[in-house]
Steps between C-alpha positions, in 0.01 A plus 500: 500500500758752586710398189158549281455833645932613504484403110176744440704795607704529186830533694755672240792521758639385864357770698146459342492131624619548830262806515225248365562247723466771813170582380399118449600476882294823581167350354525165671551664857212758430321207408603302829459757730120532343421232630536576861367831665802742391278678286246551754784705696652610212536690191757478167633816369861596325657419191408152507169497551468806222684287243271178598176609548471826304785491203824679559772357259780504726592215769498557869685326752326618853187345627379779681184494738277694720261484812167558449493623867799617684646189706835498664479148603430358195685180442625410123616163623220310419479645129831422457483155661143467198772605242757288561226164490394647140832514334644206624230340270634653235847408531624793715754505843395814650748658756323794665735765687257736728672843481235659720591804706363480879462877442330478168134519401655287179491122495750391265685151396664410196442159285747314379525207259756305310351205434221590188796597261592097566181366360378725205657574184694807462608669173717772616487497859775327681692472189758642604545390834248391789149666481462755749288463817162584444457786757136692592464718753165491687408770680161638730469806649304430803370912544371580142426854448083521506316542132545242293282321293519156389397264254474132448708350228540130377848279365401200355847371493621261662124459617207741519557690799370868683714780567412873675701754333478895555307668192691613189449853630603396895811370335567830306449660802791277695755601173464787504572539913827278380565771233487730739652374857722234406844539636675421195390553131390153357421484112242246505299734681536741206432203261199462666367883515557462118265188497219680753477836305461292162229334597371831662462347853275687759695554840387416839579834626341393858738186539741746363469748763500288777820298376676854493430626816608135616856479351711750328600881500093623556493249792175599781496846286135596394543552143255495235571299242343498206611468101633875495706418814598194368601624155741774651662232723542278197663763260723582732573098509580513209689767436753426741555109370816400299312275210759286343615436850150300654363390141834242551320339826144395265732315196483145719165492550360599129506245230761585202286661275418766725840625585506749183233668664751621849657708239219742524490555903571849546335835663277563192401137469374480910318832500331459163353200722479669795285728310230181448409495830128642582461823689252310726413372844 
């Protein structure tokens, strides 16, 4: 089954198959931990659940999860314990390193896997040496910012399973308080702002709100935010970024016939699309 579904991918070079294969791995533990109660805890958002649920192009490596309900003693073992069950069917020897904080509202463990690479056929992965460990980092944040809205999606591989996800617009919402109180610049967050203002996303601006006076420079400050706000903050964004520089952190996660396209990146290109965004609440 998972060679069937690695061989539908297309895979034109090394990184594409070892990104495939993360993404195989992805689906089977959303589809394990639907079938205990995660989802009735918690919801999918990031990267990964755009690019599985609602179409972004590029690959993701983070499993990235939220409370419904703020809950400091929440306790990820279980889910983990439901993962590990799942992909041992499938072949897989899970080693899970916790890398949770005791000061952190963030749950977070890594993955790991070197066994799959053993037992499916690989055209350009490993080639050239051993295949790398498959590594995902899972992560819950057990005191979500209020105002999100969710949805209820479906996978149907490896079986047909349930998943709670934040709504196209929540997730917009949760880029674009990356975008603007991440530490460090990250160009897959860029990648994706490209992605949401093409398919003329709405924004959450209430999830947004609260997520900004939660973490980052407007922390417990009453602002309003709204698109106007929100467009100012942006341009400036942008303005100050060094394109060439982050466009070099998406190339691993695209397939090849969308690297031409990095060329582009630059000031103009971000706030013609920064311009897309609706002057709405």
């Amino acid at each position: 089954m998972i060679q069937e579904k690695l061989d539908s991918y297309g895979c034109k070079t090394a990184i594409e198959e070892e990104q495939a294969i993360r993404e195989i791995t992805q689906e089977i533990a959303l589809a394990a931990l639907g079938r205990t109660d995660f989802f009735n805890n918690a919801i999918f958002h990031g990267g990964t659940c755009l690019r599985i649920f609602y179409g972004l192009n590029r690959f993701s490596e983070d499993m990235d999860f939220v409370l419904r309900q703020p809950n400091s003693n929440f306790d990820l073992k279980p889910s983990l314990n439901a993962l590990i069950l799942e992909l041992e069917a499938y072949g897989y020897r899970i080693e899970i390193v916790d890398r949770t904080s005791s000061r952190s509202a963030i749950k977070k463990a890594f993955l790991k896997d070197n066994s799959l690479g053993k037992l499916i056929k690989l055209h350009f992965a490993g080639q050239k040496g051993p295949l790398r460990k498959i590594q995902i980092k899972f992560e819950v944040d057990t005191n979500p910012p209020p105002g999100g809205a969710i949805e209820q999606k479906y996978l149907d591989f490896p079986f047909i399973s349930s998943v709670i996800t934040y709504s196209p617009s929540s997730l917009f919402a949760g880029k674009i308080h990356a975008l603007l109180c991440r530490e460090y610049l990250k160009g897959r967050d860029w990648y994706d702002f490209l992605w949401y203002t093409a398919q003329k996303s709405l924004i959450n601006f209430e999830l947004l709100s609260s997520s900004l006076k939660q973490i980052g420079p407007w922390k417990n400050e009453n602002i309003k935010v709204d698109s106007i706000w929100l467009k100012e903050k942006l341009e400036n964004k942008i303005k100050s970024i060094n394109w060439h520089s982050i466009a070099e952190d998406v190339k691993r996660f695209i397939k090849t016939n969308e690297l031409p396209s990095l060329a582009l990146w630059s000031e103009s290109l971000f706030l013609n699309q920064l311009n897309k965004i609706k002057v709405n609440m």
